[in-house]
C-alpha positions in Angstrom: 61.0 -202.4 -15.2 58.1 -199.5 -14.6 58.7 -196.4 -16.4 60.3 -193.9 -13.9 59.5 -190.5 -15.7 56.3 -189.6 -17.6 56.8 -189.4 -21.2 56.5 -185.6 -20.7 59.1 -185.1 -18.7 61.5 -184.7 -21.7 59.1 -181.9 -22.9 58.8 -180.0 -19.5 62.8 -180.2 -19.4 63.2 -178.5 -22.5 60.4 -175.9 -21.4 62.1 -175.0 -18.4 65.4 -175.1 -20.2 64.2 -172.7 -22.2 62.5 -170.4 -20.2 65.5 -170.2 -17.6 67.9 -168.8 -20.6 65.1 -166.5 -21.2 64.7 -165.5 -17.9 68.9 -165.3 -17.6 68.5 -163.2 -20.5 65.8 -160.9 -19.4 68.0 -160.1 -16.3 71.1 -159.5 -18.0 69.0 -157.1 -20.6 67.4 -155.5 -17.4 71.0 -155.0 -15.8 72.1 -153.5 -18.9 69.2 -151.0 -19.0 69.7 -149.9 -15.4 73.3 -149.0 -15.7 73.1 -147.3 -19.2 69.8 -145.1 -17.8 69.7 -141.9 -15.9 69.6 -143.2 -12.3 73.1 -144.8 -12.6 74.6 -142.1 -15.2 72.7 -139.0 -14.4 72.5 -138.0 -17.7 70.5 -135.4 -18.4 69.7 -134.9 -14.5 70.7 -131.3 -13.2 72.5 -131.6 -9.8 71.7 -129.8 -6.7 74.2 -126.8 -6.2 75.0 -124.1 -3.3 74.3 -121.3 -5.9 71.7 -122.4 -9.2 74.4 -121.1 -11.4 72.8 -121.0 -15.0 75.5 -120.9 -18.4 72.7 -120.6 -20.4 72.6 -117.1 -18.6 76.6 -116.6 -18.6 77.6 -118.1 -21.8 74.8 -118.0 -23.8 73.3 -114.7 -23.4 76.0 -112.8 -21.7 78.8 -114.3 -23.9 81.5 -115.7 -21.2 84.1 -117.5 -23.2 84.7 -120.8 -21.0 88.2 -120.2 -20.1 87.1 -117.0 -18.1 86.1 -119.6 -15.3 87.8 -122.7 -16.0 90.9 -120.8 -16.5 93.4 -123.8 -17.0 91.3 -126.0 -19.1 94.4 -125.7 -21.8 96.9 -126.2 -19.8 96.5 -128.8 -17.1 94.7 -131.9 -16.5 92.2 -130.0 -14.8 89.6 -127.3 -15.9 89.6 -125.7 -12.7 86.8 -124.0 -10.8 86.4 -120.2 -10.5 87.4 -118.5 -7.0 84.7 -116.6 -5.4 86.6 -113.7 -6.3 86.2 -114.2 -10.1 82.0 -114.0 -9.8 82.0 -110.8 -8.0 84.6 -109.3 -10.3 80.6 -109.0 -11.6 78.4 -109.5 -8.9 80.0 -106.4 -6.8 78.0 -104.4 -9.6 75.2 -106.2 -10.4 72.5 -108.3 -8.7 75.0 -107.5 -5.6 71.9 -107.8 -3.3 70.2 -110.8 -4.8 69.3 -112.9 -2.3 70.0 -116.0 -4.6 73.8 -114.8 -4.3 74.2 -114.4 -0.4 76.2 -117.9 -0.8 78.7 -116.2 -3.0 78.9 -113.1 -0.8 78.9 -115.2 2.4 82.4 -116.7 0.3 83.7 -113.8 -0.5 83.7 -112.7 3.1 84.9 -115.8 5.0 87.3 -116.5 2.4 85.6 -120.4 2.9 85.4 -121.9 -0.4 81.6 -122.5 -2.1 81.9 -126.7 -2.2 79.8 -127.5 -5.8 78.7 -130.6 -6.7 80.6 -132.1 -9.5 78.5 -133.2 -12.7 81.2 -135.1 -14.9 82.9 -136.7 -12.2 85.4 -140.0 -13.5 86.1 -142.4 -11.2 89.6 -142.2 -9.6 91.2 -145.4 -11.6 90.6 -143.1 -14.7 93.0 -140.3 -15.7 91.8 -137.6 -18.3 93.5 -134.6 -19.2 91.4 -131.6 -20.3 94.5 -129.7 -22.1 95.7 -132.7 -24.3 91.9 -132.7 -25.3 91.5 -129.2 -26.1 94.9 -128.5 -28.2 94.3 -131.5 -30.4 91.3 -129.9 -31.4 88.6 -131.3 -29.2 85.8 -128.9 -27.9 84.2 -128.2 -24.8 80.6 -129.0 -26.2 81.7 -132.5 -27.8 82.0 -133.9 -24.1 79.8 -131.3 -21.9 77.1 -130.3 -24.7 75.0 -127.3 -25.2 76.3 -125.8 -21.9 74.5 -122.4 -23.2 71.5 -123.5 -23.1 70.9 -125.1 -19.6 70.2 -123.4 -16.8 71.6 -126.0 -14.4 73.7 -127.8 -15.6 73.9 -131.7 -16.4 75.4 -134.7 -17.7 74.8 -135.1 -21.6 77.1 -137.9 -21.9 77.6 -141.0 -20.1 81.5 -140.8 -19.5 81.2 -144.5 -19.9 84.3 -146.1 -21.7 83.0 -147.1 -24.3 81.8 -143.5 -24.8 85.5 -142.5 -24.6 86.9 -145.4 -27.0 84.5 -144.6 -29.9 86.4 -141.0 -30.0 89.7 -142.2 -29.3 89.3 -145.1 -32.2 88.0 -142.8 -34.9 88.7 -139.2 -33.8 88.0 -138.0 -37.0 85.1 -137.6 -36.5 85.3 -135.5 -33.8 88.1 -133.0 -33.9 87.4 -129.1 -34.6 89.3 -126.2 -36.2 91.1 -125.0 -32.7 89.5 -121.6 -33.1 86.2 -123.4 -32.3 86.8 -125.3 -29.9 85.2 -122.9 -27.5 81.5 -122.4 -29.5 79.4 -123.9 -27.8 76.9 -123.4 -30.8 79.9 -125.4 -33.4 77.9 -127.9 -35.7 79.9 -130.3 -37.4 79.9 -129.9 -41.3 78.6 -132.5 -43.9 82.3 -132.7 -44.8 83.3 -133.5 -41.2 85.2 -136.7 -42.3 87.5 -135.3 -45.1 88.1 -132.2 -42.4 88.5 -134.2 -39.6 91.0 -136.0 -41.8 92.8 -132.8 -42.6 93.1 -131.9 -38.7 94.2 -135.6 -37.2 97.5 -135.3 -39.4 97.6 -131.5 -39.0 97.7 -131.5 -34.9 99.3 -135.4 -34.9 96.6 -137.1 -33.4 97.3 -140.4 -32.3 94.2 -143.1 -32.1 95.0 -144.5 -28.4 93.1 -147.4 -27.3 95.5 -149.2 -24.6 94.6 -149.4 -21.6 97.5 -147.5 -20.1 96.3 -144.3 -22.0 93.5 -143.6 -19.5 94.2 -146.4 -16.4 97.8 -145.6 -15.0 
């Protein structure tokens, strides 16, 4: 009986074996890169606003302790967002007449609320609470960065999960003395682990990695 296949064939089958698993792999190493870089996550990409509100000019050289604004950051699930009212508590005094701030004053008058754009927005199947955060010692810059030193602001993190469960495994590593949790400028000390120790059974902290912890 005549040979059907060349004596090649088994060659070119493992060759195109082959390169299909690399090419599988390529795409699955492409997919990864994609969703882990700036145009899925917008890290590190300041977001359009109504008003080009800068806390490198607020907190870092006027000194506005966060809660000013985000006035129930330790006591509810959410930060909350300033009224209108609270930035011309100010701006009634000074740059009243900037025409950056006609927004604000255009607020102020209509009593219409300024509609932001949110930068570390979760997706609704995920349930974070800022106040349990805070009062076991976790502070605003771990998650949101050197907020006093952007001008717009942006995404330093990813929010991803696995972002969240490398805290929530080991939070040692990241808790704070409580009366820093609110420098912006706080740099964790070379002794972080034997601190971070001290604080975990000091404010209870609980490592919570089930599911129901953050998907209700």
């Amino acid at each position: 009986m005549a040979q059907i296949f060349h004596r090649s064939s088994n060659s070119l089958a493992r060759i195109s074996i082959a390169a299909v698993l690399v090419m599988l792999g390529g795409v699955l190493w492409a997919a990864y890169e994609i969703n882990a870089g700036s145009f899925i996550t917008q890290v590190d990409v300041a977001r359009d606003q109504p008003v080009p509100f800068s806390h490198k000019h607020h907190v870092g050289d006027d000194g506005i302790d966060c809660r000013y604004c985000h006035t129930s950051v330790e006591t509810s699930s959410f930060a909350g967002l300033p009224p209108t009212e609270t930035c011309m508590s100010c701006h009634t005094h000074i740059w009243a007449n900037a025409d950056v701030l006609e927004p604000v004053r255009a607020s102020f008058l209509t009593g219409k609320s300024l509609e932001w754009t949110r930068v570390h927005d979760l997706p609704d199947f995920v349930y974070f609470d800022h106040s349990i955060h805070v009062n076991k010692g976790i502070g605003c810059s771990s998650c949101h960065g050197r907020v006093d030193q952007m001008p717009l602001m942006y995404k330093v993190n990813t929010l991803y999960m696995q972002w969240c469960v490398e805290c929530h495994r080991d939070p040692a590593r990241f808790v704070r003395p409580r009366d820093q949790l609110f420098n912006s400028a706080y740099q964790y000390p070379d002794g972080q682990l034997e601190l971070g120790a001290r604080l975990v059974k000091e404010y209870k902290i609980q490592s919570l990695t089930d599911c129901v912890t953050c998907h209700r």
